[in-house]
C-alpha positions in Angstrom: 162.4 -25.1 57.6 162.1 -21.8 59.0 165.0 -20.6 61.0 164.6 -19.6 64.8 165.9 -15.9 65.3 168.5 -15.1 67.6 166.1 -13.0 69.7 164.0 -16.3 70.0 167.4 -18.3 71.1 168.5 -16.8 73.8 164.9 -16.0 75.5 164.5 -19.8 75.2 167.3 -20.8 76.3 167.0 -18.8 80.2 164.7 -19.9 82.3 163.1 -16.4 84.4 161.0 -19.1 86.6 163.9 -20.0 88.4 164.1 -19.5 92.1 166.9 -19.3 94.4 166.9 -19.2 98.1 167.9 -16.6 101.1 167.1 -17.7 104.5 167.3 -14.8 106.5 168.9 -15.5 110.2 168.9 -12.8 113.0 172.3 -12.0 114.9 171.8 -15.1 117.4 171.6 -17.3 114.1 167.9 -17.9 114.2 166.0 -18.6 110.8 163.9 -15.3 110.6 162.5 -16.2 106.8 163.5 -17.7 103.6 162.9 -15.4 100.5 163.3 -16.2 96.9 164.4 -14.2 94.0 164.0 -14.8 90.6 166.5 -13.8 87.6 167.2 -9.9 87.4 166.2 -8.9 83.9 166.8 -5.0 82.3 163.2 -4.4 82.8 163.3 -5.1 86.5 165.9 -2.6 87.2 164.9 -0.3 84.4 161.2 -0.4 86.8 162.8 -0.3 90.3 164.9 2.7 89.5 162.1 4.6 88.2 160.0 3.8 91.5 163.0 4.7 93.6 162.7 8.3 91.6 166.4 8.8 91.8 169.7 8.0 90.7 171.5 6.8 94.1 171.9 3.3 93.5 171.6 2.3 97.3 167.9 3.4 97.2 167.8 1.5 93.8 169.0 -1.6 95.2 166.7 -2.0 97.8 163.7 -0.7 95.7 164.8 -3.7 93.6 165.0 -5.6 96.5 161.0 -4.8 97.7 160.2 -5.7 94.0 161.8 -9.0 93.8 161.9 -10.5 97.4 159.1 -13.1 97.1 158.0 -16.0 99.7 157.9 -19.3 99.3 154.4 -19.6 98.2 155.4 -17.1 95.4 153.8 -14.3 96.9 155.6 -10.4 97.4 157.7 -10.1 100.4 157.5 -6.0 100.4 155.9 -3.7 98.9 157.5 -0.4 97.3 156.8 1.3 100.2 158.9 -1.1 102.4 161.7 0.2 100.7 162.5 3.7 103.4 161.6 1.3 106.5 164.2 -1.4 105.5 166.9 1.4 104.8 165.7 3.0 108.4 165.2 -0.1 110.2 167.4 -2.8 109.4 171.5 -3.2 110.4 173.4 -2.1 107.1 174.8 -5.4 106.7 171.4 -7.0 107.0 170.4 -5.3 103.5 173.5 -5.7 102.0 173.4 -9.1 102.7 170.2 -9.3 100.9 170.8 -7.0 98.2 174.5 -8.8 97.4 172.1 -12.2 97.1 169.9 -10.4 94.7 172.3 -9.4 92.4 174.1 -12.9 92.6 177.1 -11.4 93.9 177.2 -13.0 96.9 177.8 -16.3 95.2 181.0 -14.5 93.2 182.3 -13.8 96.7 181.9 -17.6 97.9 183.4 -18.6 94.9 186.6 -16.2 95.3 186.6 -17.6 98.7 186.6 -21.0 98.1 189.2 -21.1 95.2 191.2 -18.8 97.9 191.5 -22.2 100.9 
């Protein structure tokens, strides 16, 4: 019986289909939209930072954000281009919100938080 490789374990055993939720709300608590992200892999950032052309990681962020943002039907929520207008356009805390999301750190934080009460 052939052996599976270790490569072939580990790819098998992630699932990059998986969706998790962000439902957007304005500043009077208003559902705006929900997006959905799938699981960050090397290639993903490795791509985002080369279309950002640039090492700054806050324009890297939110490049990965217009490349991963999707909408319910599976569909792209922003194109590359998106990226300068969201930086320009939105509050700060907006994109961080949505960028912490992305990178699953907002979870970490509700975590710290809730072993914290």
């Amino acid at each position: 019986m052939a052996q599976n490789r270790t490569v072939d374990l580990l790819v098998e055993a992630f699932d990059l289909n998986q969706r998790r939720k962000f439902e957007l709300k304005n500043a009077e608590g208003k559902k705006v939209v929900d997006l959905f992200f799938k699981p960050i892999t090397r290639a993903d950032r490795k791509k985002a930072q080369s279309l950002s052309g640039t090492e700054e990681a806050l324009d890297i962020s939110t490049q990965m954000l217009c490349q991963m943002a999707e909408l319910e039907d599976g569909s792209k929520a922003f194109s590359s281009a998106d990226a300068p207008k969201l930086q320009r356009q939105l509050p700060e805390s907006v994109l961080n919100d949505l960028e912490l999301f992305l990178f699953g750190l907002a979870e970490q934080e509700g975590i710290e938080e809730a072993k914290n009460d």
